[in-house]
C-alpha positions as CSV (number, residue, x, y, z in Angstrom):
1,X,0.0,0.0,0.0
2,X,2.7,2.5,0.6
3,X,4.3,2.2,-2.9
4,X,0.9,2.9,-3.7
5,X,0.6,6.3,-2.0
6,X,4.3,7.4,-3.2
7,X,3.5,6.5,-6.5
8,X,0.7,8.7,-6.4
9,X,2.8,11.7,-4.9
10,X,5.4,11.3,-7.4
11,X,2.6,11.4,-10.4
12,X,1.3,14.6,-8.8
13,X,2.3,18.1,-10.8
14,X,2.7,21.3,-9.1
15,X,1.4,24.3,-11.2
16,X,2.4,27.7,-10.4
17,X,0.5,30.4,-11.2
18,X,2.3,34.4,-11.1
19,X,0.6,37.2,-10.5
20,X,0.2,38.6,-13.7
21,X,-1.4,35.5,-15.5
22,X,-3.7,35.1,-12.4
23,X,-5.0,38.5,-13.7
24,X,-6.3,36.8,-16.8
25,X,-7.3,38.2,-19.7
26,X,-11.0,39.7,-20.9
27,X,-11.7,37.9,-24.3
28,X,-15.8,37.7,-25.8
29,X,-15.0,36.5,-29.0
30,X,-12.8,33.0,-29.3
31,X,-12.2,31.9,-33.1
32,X,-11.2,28.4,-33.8
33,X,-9.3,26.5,-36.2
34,X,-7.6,23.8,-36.8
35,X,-5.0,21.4,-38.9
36,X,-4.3,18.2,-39.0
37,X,-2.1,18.5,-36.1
38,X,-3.1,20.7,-34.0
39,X,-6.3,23.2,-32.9
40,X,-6.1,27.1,-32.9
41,X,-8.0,29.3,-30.3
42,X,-7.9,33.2,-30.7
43,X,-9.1,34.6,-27.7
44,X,-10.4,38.1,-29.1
45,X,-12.0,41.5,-26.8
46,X,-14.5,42.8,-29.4
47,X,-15.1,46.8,-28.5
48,X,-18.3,48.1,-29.4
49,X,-18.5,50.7,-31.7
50,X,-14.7,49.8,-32.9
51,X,-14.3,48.3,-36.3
52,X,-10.8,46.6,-35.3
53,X,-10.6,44.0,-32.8
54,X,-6.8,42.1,-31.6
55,X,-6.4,38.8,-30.7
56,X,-5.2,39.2,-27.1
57,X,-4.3,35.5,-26.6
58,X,-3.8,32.4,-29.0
59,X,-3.6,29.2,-27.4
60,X,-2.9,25.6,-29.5
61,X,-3.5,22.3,-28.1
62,X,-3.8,19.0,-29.8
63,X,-6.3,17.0,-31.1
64,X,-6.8,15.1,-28.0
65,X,-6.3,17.7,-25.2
66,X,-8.7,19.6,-27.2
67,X,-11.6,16.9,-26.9
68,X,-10.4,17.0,-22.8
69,X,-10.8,20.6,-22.7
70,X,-14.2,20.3,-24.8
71,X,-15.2,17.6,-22.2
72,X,-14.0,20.1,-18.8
73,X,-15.8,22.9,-20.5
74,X,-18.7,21.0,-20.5
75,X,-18.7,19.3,-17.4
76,X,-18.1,23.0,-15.8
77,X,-20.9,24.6,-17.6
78,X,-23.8,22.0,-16.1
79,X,-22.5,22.7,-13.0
80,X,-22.8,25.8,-13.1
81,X,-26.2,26.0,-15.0
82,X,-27.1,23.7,-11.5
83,X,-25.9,26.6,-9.5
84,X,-27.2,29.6,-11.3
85,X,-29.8,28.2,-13.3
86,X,-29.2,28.1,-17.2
87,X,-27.2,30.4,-19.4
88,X,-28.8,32.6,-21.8
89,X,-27.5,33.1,-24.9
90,X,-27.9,36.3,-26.7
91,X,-27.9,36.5,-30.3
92,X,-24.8,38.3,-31.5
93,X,-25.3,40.6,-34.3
94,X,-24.2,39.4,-37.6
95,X,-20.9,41.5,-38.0
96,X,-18.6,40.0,-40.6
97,X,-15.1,38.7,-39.1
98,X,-11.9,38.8,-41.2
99,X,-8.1,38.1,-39.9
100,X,-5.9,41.0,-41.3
101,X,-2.2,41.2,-40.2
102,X,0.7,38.8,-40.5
103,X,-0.7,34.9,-41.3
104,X,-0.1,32.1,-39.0
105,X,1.5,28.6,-40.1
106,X,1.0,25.7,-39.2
């Protein structure tokens, strides 16, 4: 039993979180693509009344962690909606969307 319990301590991973990136980042627009390899999330604040909107954070994960995080987001919004009752969605107005700037590779 205790190999057990030290093989569970040994498994664990400490995350560390500085001050800044606890501040987080306001984004309420995410766009999302993808290739073969890999899946592309711009995290985008959208101003209203401004014509230009930056991506203020990219994030790429892989095909699998991005069926976990699909699966996390999930599982976090029912228990909210269990919480605080069920989230409204709004319709957004149909504003067209295009990437200008320097291209991303994959």
């Amino acid at each position: 039993m205790q190999d057990t319990e030290n093989q569970q301590v040994d498994n664990q991973l400490n995350i560390e979180l500085d001050e800044k990136t606890a501040e987080g980042v306001y984004a309420n627009l995410v766009m999302i693509s993808h290739s073969p390899e890999e899946f592309i999330l711009d995290f985008i604040r959208v101003m209203p009344g401004v014509p230009t909107a930056r991506v203020k954070n990219r994030v790429i994960v892989t095909p699998p962690h991005a069926r976990r995080l699909l699966r996390a987001l999930r599982d976090n919004i029912d228990k909210y909606e269990a919480s605080h009752g069920e989230i409204e969605e709004r319709e957004q107005p149909g504003q067209p969307v295009r990437f200008g700037g320097v291209a991303g590779q994959a």
